[in-house]
N, C-alpha and C positions, 0 to 999 in steps of 0.2 A: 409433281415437281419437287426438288430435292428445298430444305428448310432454307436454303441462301436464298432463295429467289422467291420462295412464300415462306411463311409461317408453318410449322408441323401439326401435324394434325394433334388436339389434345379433347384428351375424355374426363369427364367427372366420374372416379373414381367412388364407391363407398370400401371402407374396412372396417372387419370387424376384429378385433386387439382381443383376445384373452386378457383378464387383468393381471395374473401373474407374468404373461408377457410382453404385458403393451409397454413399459419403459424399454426393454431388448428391442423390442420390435422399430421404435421410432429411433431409438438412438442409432441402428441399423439405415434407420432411411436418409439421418442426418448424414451417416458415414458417403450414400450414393449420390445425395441428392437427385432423386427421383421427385420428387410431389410437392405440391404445395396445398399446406392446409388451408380449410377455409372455418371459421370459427363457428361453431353449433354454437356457440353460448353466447352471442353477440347479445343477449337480451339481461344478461346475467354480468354482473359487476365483478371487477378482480378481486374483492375480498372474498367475494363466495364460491369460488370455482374448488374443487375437487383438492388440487395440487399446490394451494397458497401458502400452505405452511413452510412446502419445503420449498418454491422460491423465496419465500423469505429468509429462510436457511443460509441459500445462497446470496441472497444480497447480502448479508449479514457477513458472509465469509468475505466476497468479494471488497467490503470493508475494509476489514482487515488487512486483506491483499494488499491496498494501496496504502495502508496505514506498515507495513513493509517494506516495501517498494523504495515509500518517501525513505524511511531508515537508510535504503541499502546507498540510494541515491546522495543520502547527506553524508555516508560515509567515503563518499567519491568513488564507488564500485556501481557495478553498470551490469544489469543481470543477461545470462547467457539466453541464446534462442531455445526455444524446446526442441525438444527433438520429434521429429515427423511422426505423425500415426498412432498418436494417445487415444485410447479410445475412452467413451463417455464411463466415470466410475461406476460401478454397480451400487446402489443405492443404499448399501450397509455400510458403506466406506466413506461417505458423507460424514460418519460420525468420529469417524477415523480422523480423517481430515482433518474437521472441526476442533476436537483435543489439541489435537499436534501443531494447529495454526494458536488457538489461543494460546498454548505453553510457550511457544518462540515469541508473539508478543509479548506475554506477560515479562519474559526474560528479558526480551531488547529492551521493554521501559524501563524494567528495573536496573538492570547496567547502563543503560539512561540518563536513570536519576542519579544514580552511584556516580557518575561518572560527573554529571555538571556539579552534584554536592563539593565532588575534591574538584576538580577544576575551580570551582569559586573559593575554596576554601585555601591552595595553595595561591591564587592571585591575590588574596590576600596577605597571606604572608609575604608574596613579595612586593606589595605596596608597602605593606610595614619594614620591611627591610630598607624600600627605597627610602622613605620618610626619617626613621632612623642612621642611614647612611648618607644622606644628602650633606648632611655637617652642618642644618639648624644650628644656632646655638642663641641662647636668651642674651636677648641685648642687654647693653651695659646700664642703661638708666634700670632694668630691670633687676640685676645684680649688686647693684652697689645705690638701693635704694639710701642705705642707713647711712652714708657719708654725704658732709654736707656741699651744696653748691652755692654758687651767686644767689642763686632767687631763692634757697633755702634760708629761712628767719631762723636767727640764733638762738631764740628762746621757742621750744614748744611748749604748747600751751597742755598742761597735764591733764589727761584723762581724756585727750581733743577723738575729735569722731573718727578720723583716721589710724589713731593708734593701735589696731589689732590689724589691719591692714595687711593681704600679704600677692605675693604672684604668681598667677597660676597661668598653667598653659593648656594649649588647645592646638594637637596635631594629626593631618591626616592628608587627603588626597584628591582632589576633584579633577573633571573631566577640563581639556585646556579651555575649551570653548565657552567653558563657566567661570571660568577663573576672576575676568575681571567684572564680572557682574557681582561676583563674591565678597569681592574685594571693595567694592564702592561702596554696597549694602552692609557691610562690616562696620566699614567707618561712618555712614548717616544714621543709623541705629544708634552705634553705641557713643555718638560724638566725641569720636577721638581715642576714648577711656580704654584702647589697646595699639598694640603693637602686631601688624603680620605681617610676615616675610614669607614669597611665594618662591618656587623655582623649578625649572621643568627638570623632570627624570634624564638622567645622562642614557637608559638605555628603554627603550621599546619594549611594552611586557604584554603578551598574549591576552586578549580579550577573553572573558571565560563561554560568552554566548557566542560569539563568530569566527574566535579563532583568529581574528587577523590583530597586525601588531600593533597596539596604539601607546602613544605618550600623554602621561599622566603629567597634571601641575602639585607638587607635596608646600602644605603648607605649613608654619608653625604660628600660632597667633599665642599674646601676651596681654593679659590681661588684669583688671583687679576688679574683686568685688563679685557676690554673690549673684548678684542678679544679670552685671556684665555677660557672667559666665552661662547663665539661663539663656540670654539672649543670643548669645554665638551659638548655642546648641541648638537650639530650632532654627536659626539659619543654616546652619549645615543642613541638617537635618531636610527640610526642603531644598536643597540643592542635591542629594543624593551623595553628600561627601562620604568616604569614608574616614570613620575615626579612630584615631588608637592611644592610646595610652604613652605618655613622654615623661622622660626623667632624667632630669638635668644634668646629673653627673655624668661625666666621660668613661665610668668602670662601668659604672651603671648599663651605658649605656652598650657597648662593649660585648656583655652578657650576653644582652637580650639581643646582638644579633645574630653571635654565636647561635643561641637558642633558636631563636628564628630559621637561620640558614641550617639546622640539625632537623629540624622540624618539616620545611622543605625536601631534605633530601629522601626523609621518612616517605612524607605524603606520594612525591615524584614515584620511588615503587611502586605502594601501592595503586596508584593511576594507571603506571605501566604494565601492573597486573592488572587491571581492569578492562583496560584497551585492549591487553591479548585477548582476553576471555571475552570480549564485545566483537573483535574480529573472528572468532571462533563461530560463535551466536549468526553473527550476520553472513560466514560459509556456509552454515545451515541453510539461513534461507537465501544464499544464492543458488543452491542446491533442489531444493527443493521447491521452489513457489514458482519457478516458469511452470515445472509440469502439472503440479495445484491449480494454475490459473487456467491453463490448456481444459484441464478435467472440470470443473466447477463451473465453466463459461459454456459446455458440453450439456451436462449436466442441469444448468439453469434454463437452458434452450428448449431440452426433451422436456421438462416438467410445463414450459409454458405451450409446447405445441399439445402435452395431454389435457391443457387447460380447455384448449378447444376442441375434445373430444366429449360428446355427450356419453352417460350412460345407460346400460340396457335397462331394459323393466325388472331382469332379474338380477341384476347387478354383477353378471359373471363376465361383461365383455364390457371392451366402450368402442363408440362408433364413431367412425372418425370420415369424411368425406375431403377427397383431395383433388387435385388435377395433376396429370399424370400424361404424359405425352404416352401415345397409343404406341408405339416403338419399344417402351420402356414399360408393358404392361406384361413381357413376361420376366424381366428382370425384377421389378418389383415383387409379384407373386413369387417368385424362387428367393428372396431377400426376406421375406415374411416367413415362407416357411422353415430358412434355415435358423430363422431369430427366436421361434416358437414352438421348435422342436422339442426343447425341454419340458415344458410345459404341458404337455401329454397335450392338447388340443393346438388343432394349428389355426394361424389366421386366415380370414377368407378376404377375397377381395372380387366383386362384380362393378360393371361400368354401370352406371343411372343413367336415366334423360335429363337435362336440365334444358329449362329455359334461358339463363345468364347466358350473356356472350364470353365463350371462352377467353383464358388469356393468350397474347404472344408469346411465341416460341421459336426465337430463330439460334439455333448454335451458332458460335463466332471459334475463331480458335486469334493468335497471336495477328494474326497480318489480316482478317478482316472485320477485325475487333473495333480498329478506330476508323473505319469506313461505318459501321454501323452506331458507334457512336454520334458519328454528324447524322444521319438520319432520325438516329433517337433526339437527337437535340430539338428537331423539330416536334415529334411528337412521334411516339410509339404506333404502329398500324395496329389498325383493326385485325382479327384473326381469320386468316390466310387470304390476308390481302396482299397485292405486290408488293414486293422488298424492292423499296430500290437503291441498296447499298450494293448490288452485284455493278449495277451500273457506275455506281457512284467510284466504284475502285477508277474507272476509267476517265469520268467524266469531270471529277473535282481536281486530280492532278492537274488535266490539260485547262481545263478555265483557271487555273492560277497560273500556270506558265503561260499562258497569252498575256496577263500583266506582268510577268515577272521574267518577261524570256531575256536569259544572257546567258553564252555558255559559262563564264567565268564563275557566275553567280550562283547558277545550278550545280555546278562540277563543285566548289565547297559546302551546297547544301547535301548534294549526293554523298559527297568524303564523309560528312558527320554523323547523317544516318547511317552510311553503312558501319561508319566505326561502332556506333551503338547495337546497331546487329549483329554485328561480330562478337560483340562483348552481355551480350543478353544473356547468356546462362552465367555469369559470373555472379559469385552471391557479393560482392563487392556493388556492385552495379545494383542488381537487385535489392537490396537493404537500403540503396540511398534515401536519406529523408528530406532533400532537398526538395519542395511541392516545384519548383521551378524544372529544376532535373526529372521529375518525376512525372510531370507534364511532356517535355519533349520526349522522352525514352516511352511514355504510352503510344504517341503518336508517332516511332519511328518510322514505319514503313509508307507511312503517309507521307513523312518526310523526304523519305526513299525515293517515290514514286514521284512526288513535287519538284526534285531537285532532276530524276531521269528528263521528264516534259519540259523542262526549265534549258536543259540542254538542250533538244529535241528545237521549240518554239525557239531556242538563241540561233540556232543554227541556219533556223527559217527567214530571221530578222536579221542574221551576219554580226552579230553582235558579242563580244567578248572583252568582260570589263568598258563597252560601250566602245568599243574600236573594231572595224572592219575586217573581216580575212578576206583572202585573194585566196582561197582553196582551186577556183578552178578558174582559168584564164576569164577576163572580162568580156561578157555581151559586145561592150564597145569601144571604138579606134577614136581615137585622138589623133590619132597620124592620118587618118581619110579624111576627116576633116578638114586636117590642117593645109593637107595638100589641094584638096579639091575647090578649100574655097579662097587662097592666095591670100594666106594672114602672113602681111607684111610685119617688118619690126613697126612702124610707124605706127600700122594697126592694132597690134599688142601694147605699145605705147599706151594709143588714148583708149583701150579698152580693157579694164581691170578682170571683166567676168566674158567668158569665152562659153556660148550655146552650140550643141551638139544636137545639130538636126537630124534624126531616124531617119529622113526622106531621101537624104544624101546617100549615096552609094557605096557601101562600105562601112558606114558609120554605125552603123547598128547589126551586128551581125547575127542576134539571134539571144533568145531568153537564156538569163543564169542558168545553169544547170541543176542547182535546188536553193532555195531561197532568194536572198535579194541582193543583186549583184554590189559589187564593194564600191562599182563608183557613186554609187548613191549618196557615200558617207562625205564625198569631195564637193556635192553641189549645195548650190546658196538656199537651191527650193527641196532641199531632202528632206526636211519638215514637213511640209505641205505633201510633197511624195505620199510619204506615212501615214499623214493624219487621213490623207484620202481611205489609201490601205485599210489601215486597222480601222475606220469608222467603218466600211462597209463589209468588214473581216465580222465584227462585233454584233452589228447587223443580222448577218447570217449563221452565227454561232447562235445568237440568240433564237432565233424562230426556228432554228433544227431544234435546240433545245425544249424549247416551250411543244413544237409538234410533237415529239418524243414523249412529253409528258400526257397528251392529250392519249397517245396510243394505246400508254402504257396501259392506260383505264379500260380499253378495251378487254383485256383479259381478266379484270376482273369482273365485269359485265358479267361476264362469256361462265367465268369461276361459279358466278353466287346465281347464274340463271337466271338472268336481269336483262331479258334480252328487248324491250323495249327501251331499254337507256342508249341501244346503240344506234336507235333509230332518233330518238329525242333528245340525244344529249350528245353524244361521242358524234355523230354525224351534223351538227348543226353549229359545234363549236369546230370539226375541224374547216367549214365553210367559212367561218367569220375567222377563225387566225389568218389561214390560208388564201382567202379571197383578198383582204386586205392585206395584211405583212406578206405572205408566200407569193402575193405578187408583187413586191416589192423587193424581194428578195432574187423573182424571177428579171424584174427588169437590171436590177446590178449585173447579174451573169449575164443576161442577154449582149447589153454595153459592153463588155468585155469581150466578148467573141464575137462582137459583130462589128465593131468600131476599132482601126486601124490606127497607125500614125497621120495614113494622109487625113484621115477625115476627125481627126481630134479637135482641130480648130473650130468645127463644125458639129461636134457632138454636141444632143440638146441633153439638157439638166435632167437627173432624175429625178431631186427634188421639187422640180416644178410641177412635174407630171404629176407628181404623188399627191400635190396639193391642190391642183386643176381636178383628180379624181373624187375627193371629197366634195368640190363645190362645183360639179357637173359643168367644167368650164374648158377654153383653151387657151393658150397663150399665143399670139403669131410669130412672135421671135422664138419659142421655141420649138420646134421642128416634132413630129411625133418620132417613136423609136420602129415604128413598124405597121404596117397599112392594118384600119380599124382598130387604132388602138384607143379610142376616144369610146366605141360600142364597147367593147371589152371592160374599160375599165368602169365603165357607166352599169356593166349588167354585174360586176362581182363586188359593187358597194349596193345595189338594188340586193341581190340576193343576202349579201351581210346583213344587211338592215330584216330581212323577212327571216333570218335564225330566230332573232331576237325574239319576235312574239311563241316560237316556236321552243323555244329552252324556256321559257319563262311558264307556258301553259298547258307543255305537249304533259311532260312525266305527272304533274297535280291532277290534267281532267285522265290520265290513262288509270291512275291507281283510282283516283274517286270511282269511274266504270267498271272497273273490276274490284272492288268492292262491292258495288251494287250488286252482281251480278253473282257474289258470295251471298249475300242478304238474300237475293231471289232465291237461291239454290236450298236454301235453308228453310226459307217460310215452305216451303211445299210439302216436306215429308211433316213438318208441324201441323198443315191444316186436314193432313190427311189422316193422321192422328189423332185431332181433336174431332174430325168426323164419324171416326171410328170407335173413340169411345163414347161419344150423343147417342152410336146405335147399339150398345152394349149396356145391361147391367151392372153385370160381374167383373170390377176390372182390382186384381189381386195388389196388393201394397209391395209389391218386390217390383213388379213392372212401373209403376208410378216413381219407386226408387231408382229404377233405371234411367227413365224421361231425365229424373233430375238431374242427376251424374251427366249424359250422354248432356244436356243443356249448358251444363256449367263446363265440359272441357275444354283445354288449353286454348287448343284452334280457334274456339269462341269468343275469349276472353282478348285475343290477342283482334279480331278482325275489328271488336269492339269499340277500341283503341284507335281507328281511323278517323283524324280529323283531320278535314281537308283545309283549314286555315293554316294551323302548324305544315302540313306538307307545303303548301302554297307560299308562307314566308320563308322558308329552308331554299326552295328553287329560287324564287325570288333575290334571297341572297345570294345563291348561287352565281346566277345571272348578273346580274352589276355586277359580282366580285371577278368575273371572269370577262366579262367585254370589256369592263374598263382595266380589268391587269394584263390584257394582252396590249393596250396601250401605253401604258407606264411599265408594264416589266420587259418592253422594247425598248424604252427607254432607259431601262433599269443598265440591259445588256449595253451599251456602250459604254458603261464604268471597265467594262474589257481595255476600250479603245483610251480611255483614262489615265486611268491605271499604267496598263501601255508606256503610253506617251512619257507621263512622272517620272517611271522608272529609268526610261531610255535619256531623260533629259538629265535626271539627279545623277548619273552616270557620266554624263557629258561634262559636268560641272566639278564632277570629282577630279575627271581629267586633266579639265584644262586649266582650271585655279587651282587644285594642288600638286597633282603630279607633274605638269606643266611648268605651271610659272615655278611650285616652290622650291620643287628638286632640279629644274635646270634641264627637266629634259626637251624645252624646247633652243637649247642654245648653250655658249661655252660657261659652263661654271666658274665663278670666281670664287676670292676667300673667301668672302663673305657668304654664297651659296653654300658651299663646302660646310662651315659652321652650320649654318641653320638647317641641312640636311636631316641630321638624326630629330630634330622638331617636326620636320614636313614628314618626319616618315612617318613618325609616331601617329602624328595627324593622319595622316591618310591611310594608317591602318582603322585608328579608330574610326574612321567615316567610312570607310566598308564595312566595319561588323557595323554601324547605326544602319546603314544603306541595306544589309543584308535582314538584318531584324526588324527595323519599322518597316521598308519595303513587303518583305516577306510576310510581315504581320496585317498589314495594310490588307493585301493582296488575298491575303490567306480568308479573311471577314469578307470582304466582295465575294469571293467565290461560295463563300458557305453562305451569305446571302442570295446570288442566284441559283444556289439547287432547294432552296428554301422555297422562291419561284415557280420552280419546275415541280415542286410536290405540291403547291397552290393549285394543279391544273386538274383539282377532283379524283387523281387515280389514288392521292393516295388521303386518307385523311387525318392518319396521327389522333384519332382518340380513340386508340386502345387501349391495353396494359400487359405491362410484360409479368410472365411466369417467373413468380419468383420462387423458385424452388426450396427447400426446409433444407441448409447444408451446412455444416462444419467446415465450410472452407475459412470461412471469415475468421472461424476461432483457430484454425492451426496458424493463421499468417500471426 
């Protein structure tokens, strides 16, 4: 059977690598992805393997890479994709590489540091400029110390401690945020004994670390006295102020901005030569370092898969053991030979026996990628066990649109997947890194397929945007009615709700033609209608599904040559689903075609029955559905009840017996052996080495390993997991009927409270409707994409929970593991 529907068949490969050719040779198999290695050296640590030097080469490179990267990144450039089909570099060119990476960083840091050097050096300048420019000027008590005032005494006192006294200044620049903490600390330090005058820069000057614009506070402070001065300067100083040098005169000062702003104008070229030549440097490596990374990530791959090749005694090959889908076992051999041609010796490749269980191998292509996806979610199969993602294309669509069925709803789920199908080779679409876009565009076709059922199940239920079509004329007359039963005005008067008897003649003319007629949507009990519906819809979805799953198991029975499970196991569980729910499923259908209008009133419950058959009972109000149904249902909960010992002890005592019966088969050619040599002398040392050998093979070692406790808790578990989930995952299955109902109702709600009352489509719009229209619209857009997304998402988890269900039913078990093949795909994306 083709790989969709099992797992492909896969062999354990051995190779043997020439060493001059085994980096060509693997780097070749990364190119196909063919194989997957399995580690010889699993016992041996990664410092000591063969090939550690030159992964660490490569980490070392890859380093750099990203010590690049950030560069190209910080310079706001954004590196191009590579280009398709690099192949792994030949291993002299590693060192190639390595030069040519370190020389581009070494460069980048050094225009770098050149670069922040003058950057910090002209913001300073234009601090000083600003500080300078601001129009400080030393206040007046500070200038005209020596003229006298009020509170100045007429006579000084000669020689006084003040008399050498003079004013010094103190100017620079701090950040604004600091400014009045500056300024408070100024004056509790020096109590008073200055003068500062703060003021923010009139224009915005380049940051030298980030580049964006900030505003500076320049201050000028005045002071007297040695130690004053000691003290404002480790106050700056811990503030990170900057300081410059100030000189009172107006020429003075005049000069040095001239000087200043000549200085700048200097610095500004050379920066602008700098930047060229750093934009130059960083073309380089936009240039270069996509296809560097493609080759080194290549490159570090091949050295780690030779990591797990052991080598020969003679040291002229290494051995490398793979798994190798048997498909692909003469491509492989034609891929070796052409990789080791040079080499004057080619490689050889034969298949081994192993004991391991092979890995999973199932190919996917685009569209049944995310069908195999939900089956992985649960758990990988076992190898070449049933796949049943072939089913699942079919199966997960329609159980979401049983919750989700509207045409309106599915017809814009269908538009958006298809838009995204139509637009999939687009490398636009492709490249998006949205994880959210990225998610729905992996699951298009699932999407596809949900929104197809969605219409399909709407169409079943009449439903569109939650309002009924009249596609094909109505089942029934209102006009037969009306005539037949003489509803006067008087009687329409005092009777608000008007019943449509089937019995009546004319009134009922016969089933919708597909789905569920429109006048449904018109009566008070279309609820109850429904819920009847879809419970006993949900019902029967469910037990086809779960019997499906029991089936599926058959074939792998049938696969692995397990033909005792279908007698112990597959026949004893389909009596216990089937005896109980399948007849329950049988008595819904039965009521349906065998119960009319006239005799409605008189149809007895199912649920009664269902519940009189667990407790061997009857009801007299409820009437039976069919002569001996009371034996019948008495002898298919008898027989259910007699699986149960039967799944629990038939597969533990059938292996335990045949087992034995291995052990018997065994001791005999043993005792006839030891008989044999009691009558012999002579028995040669090569023959006794054979006993031993022929003692200790595989077959032996594995029959050894039967213990019937472990088999006996496995069935065990088995058994309760499966008698009691065919009762809870029936119950599971009416989240269909749930689901359902929410959806059908949140739709109804959209209707009539917004599109209804808010926009006036139930009556004449006034002004004040009019106004509020573009609000109510807006609203009731957004409440359909909520209604479409939670719904859909809601919907979408039920469903992927009942095929979760359906894999619980032993066919399939999810503890495999997939084939992951050795491939350079991941490093060209």
């Amino acid at each position: 059977m083709g790989s969709l529907f099992r797992s492909e068949e896969v062999a354990l490969v051995q190779l043997f690598l020439p060493t001059a050719a085994a980096y060509t040779c693997v780097s070749q198999l990364g190119e196909l992805g063919l194989v997957e290695f399995r580690d010889l050296n699993a016992s041996v640590s990664a410092f000591q393997r063969r090939f550690v030097v030159d992964v660490r080469r490569c980490e070392e490179l890859e380093k750099t890479f990203t010590f690049l990267q950030e560069e190209v990144r910080r310079a706001g450039l954004t590196l191009p994709l590579p280009e398709g089909g690099l192949p792994a570099p030949p291993p002299r060119d590693l060192l190639r590489i390595q030069e040519e990476t370190d020389r581009l960083a070494q460069e980048l840091r050094d225009v770098r540091g050149n670069q922040q050097a003058l950057r910090a050096q002209w913001h300073q300048l234009q601090l000083h400029s600003a500080v300078l420019g601001q129009g400080h000027s030393p206040p007046s008590a500070a200038r005209h110390t020596d003229e006298p005032s009020e509170r100045t005494p007429l006579l000084q006192a000669p020689g006084g401690p003040h008399q050498d006294l003079r004013v010094n200044f103190v100017a620079g620049a701090v950040e604004p945020h600091k400014a009045a903490a500056l300024e408070r600390l100024l004056w509790r330090a020096c109590r008073g004994f200055l003068i500062a005058s703060f003021r923010e820069t009139e224009q915005q000057l380049e940051d030298p670390v980030t580049g964006e614009p900030a505003t500076w506070m320049t201050f000028l402070i005045s002071y007297w006295g040695g130690q004053i001065g000691q003290k404002i300067r480790k106050i700056t100083d811990c503030f990170h102020c900057h300081v410059f040098p100030f000189v009172e005169e107006e020429a003075a000062q005049c000069a040095a901005l001239q000087q200043l702003q000549q200085q700048s104008q200097e610095l500004q070229e050379v920066l602008g030569e700098t930047e060229r030549f750093l934009s130059q440097v960083l073309g380089r490596v936009q240039r270069l370092l996509p296809p560097w990374q493609v080759q080194i990530r290549k490159m570090k791959a091949v050295y780690l898969a030779l990591n797990q090749c052991s080598v020969s005694s003679t040291h002229k090959c290494l051995i490398a053991e793979a798994w190798c889908a048997t498909r692909d076992l003469p491509a492989l051999q034609q891929a070796l030979q052409d990789s080791s041609s040079e080499a004057g010796v080619s490689a050889v490749v034969h298949c081994i026996p192993c004991r391991d269980v092979p890995p999973t191998l199932i190919r996917t292509n685009r569209f049944t990628a995310s069908f195999q996806g939900i089956v992985d979610a649960y758990g990988v199969g076992r190898y070449q066990e049933v796949n049943p993602a072939p089913y699942t294309i079919i199966t997960f669509p329609f159980l979401f649109a049983v919750m989700f069925g509207d045409v309106g709803h599915g017809l814009l789920m269908f538009l958006f997947a298809l838009a995204m199908v139509l637009a999939e080779n687009q490398p636009a679409v492709k490249s998006a890194q949205n994880e959210i876009w990225r998610t729905f565009f992996g699951g298009r076709y699932l999407l596809l397929l949900m929104g197809l059922f969605s219409v399909y199940t709407g169409f079943i239920y009449n439903e569109c945007f939650s309002r009924a079509t009249a596609i094909f004329p109505s089942g029934w007359s209102v006009a037969a009615m009306a005539n037949q039963s003489g509803w006067s005005d008087a009687f329409l008067a005092q009777h608000q709700l008007l019943a449509l008897d089937p019995n009546v003649t004319g009134v009922f003319l016969g089933p919708y033609p597909f789905g569920i007629d429109p006048v449904w949507s018109l009566a008070v009990n279309h609820l109850s209608f429904l819920n009847s519906f879809k419970m006993k819809m949900s019902v029967i979805l469910g037990v086809t599904h779960m019997t499906f799953g029991v089936v599926l198991g058959v074939f792998n029975h049938v696969h692995f040559g397990q033909w005792h499970r279908l007698l112990l196991e597959t026949l004893p569980e389909l009596v216990f689903l089937l005896g109980l729910f399948g007849y329950l499923v049988f008595l819904v259908i039965y009521k349906w075609l065998c119960f009319t209008a006239d005799g409605a009133a008189t149809a007895p419950s199912i649920l009664i029955h269902f519940i009189n058959m667990f407790l061997f009972s009857r009801s007299p109000t409820n009437r039976p559905l069919f002569r001996g149904q009371e034996v019948v249902q008495s002898t298919l909960v008898v027989l259910a009840l007699a699986t149960v010992p039967v799944l629990l002890l038939g597969t533990p005592l059938f292996l335990r017996r045949k087992h034995q019966r291995r052990q018997s088969r065994r001791r005999r050619p043993l005792d006839a052996e030891k008989a044999g040599l009691l009558g012999q002398t002579d028995v040669s040392v090569a023959s006794q080495n054979s006993d031993e050998e022929k003692a200790g093979c595989p077959g032996d070692q594995e029959e050894e390993e039967f213990v019937l406790s472990e088999v006996f808790m496995h069935q065990a578990i088995h058994t309760i997991e499966f008698c009691l989930g065919c009762i809870s995952n029936t119950a599971s299955y009416l989240r269909l009927w749930a689901l359902s109902l929410a959806h059908a109702q949140l739709s109804e709600v959209l209707w009539a409270m917004v599109m209804r009352v808010g926009l006036g489509l139930g009556g004449e719009m006034g002004v004040e409707a009019v106004v509020l229209v573009p609000v109510f619209a807006a609203f009731a857009v957004m409440t359909v994409a909520i209604l479409l997304v939670m719904e859909g998402l809601s919907a979408f988890l039920h469903a992927l929970r009942l095929h979760w269900v359906e894999f619980q039913n032993k066919f399939y078990s999810g503890s495999g593991y997939k084939l992951s093949p050795f491939t350079f795909a991941v490093e060209d994306e």
